[in-house]
N, C-alpha and C positions, 0 to 999 in steps of 0.2 A: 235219129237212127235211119233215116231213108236214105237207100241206095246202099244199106248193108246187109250181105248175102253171108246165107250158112250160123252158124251159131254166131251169138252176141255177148262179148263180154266189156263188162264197165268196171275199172278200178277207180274210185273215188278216193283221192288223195286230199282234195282243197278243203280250203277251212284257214278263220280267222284264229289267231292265236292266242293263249290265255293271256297276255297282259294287252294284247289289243282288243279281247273282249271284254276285259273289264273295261277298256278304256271310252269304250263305245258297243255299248248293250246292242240297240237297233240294230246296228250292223252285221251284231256276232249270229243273232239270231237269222238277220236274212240269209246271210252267209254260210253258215252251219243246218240250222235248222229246214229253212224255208228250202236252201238250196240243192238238200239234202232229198226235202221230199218231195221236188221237182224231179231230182236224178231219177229217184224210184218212181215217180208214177211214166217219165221216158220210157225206163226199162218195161215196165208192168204195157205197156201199150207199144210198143217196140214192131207187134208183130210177130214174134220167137216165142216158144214155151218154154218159159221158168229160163231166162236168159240170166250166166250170174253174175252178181253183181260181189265184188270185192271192196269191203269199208275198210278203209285207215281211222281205226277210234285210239282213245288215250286211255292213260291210268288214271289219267285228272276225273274219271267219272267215279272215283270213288275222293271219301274227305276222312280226314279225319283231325285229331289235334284239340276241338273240340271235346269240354266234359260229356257233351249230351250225345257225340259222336258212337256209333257202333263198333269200330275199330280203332284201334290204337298202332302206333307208327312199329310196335312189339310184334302186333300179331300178321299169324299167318293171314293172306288173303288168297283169293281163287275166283274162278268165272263165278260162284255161287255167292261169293260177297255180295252184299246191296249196293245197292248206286246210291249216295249221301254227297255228290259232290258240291264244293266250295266256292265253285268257280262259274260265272257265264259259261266260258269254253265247255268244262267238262260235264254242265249241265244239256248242250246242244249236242254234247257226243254223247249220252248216256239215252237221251232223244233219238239220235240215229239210231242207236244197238235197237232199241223195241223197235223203232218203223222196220229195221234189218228183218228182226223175228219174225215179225206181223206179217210183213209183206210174205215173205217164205214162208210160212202157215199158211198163209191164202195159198199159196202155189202162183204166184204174180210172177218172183223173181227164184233162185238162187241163191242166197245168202251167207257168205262167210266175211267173219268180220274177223281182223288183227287189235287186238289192244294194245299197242306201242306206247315203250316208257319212250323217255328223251333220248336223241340219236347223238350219236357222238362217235367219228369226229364231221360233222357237217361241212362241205365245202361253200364256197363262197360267202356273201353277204349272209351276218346273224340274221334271224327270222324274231317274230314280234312275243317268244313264248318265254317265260319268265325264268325257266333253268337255261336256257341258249347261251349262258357263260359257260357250262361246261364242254362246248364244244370249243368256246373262243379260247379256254385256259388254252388248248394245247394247239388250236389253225393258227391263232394269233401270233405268238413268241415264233414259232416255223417259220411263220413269215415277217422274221424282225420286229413283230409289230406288240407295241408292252398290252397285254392282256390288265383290264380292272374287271376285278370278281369281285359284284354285290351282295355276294352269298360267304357265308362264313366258311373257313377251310375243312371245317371238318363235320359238316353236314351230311350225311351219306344219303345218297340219290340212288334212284336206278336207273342205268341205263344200258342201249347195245347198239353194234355197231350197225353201220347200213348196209354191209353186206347181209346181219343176220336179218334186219329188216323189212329189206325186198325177197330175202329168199323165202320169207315166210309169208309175204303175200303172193307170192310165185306160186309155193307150194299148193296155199289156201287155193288159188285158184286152179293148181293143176287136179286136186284130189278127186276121185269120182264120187257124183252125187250121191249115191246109196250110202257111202265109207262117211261122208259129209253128216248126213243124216241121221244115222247109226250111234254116231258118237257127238256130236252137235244137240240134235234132237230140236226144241223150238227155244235152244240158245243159243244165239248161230254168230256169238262173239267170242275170239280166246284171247288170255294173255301171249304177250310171246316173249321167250326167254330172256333174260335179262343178267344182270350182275347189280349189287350195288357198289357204289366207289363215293368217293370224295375226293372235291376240288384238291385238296393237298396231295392225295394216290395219286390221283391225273398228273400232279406236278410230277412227283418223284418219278413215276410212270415214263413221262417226257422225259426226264433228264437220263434216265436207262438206255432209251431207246438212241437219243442222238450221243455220236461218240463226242469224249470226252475231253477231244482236243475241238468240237465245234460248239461248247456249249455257248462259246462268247456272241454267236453269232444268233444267238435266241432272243426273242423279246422279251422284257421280263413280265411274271407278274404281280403285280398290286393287290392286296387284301383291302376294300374298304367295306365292310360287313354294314348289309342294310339288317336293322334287327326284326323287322317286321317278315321282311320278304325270306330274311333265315330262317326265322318259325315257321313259316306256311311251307319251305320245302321239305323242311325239319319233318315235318309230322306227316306228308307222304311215305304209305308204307312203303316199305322195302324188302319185304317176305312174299313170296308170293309162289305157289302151287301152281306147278304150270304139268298138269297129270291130264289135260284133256290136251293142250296143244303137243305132247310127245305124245300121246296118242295116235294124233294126224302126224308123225314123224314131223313136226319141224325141229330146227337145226339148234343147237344150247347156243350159245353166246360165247364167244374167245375172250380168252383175258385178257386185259387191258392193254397191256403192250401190244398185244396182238392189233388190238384196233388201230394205236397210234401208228405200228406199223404199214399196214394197209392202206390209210389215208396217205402217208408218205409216197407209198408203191404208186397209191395212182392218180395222186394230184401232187406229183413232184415239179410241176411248172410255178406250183405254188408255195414252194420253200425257198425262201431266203437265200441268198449268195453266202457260200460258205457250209452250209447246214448239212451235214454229213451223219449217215446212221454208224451204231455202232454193226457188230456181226451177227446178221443173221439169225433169225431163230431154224431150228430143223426145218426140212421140208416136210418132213412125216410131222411136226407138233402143230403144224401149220394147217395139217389136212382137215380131210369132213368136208364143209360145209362147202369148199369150194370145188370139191374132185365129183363127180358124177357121170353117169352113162352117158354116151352117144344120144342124143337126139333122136325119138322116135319119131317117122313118119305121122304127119294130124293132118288131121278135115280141115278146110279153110273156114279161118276165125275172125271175125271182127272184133276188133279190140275198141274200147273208150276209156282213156284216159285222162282223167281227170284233175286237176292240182290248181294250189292257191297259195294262199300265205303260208300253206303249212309247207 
């Protein structure tokens, strides 16, 4: 952080991914864990007071599917769930949220953290995380390319788009400290809104979206259902209470189509020859999350941004 002037903020995106931490423990931990509480003790000795710092953590920090498990893939969940996670991954990010807390109790850093399910629809090369087929069902066939889904079709997942995303680490970060605090309190992690779907919605979803004289020009996709890796998605909830993140006003999640649409609008260099949408949704069903005020005048801000495998 030397040679940054004015207030100090750090978005921590990086992190090894859950099938690449299963794959290799040592790593996930330097990577997640260690790396993690390198960033904060930066931030905490920066220089600045209470500089904030913004965490990208997961839903993998909770488990369930297990008899001995506390929740069931049935019930409602909420930032007040326990952390029972499954996973290396979700174990290093359930590690981040308390050092989050801890740190902001001390009064070191700032702390607001995002609980992100699986993004979709993700641009470029798939990433190392065990749902990242749902993002390939639908980048893939767009771009000719025949999508294989390890996950059975009718598994229901959560996920949201990456506009709603960033705009909730946006927000997180725009919010004033006191509003932060008030409603946070010394949990200074939220979920953020979500939808559940499944790999076969996603299909049908896709074939809506692109009109119906280009569908020849789709990739297709493959069912080859792993049963094991269907269970462990399986039994990630999918209910979830999101009353403290509308709280902080962030943004619901669009429906499906809506995302396939978006991804289209702004990674159209990456559709297929041929690949043609059908018409349009309104411009008003389209609104929210994207329309907002003019840009206020701010103090000069240092940013640190952070990113990895994730």
């Amino acid at each position: 952080f030397e040679g940054c002037h004015g207030a100090i903020s750090v978005f921590h995106l990086g992190a090894m991914m859950s099938g690449q931490g299963e794959a290799d423990f040592d790593r996930c931990m330097a990577v997640n864990l260690f790396g993690t509480l390198n960033l904060l003790e930066s931030a905490r000795n920066c220089g600045h007071a209470r500089p904030k710092f913004v965490l990208a953590s997961a839903g993998a920090t909770l488990g369930s599917g297990a008899p001995t498990d506390f929740i069931s893939k049935e019930d409602v969940v909420s930032d007040a769930t326990r952390a029972t996670p499954h996973t290396t991954y979700g174990m290093t990010k359930a590690c981040a949220e308390l050092l989050l807390s801890d740190y902001s109790r001390k009064g070191f850093i700032d702390g607001r953290g995002c609980r992100l399910p699986t993004v979709v629809v993700r641009a470029g090369e798939p990433n190392g995380a065990t749902t990242s087929c749902f993002s390939a069902l639908v980048r893939d066939p767009l771009s000719g390319v025949d999508a294989h889904m390890p996950i059975a079709p009718d598994v229901p997942h959560a996920v949201t788009d990456y506009q709603t995303a960033v705009s909730a680490l946006v927000r997180m970060h725009e919010l004033p400290q006191q509003e932060v605090d008030d409603v946070l309190g010394f949990d200074r992690t939220v979920f953020v809104p979500n939808v559940a779907v499944t790999l076969r919605e996603l299909e049908l979803a896709l074939q809506r979206v692109v009109s119906p004289r280009a569908l020849a020009s789709l990739g297709k996709v493959h069912y080859s259902p792993d049963d094991r890796l269907s269970k462990i998605v399986g039994s990630f909830p999918t209910k979830v209470d999101f009353s403290r993140a509308r709280a902080l006003g962030l943004a619901e999640c669009p429906p499906i189509e809506q995302m396939i649409r978006t991804y289209c609008d702004d990674f159209a260099h990456a559709l297929a020859p041929g690949v043609e949408l059908s018409p349009p949704y309104s411009a008003a069903a389209a609104g929210g999350a994207a329309a907002g005020a003019a840009a206020a005048p701010r103090d000069k801000v240092s940013v640190v941004l952070v990113t990895g495998g994730g």
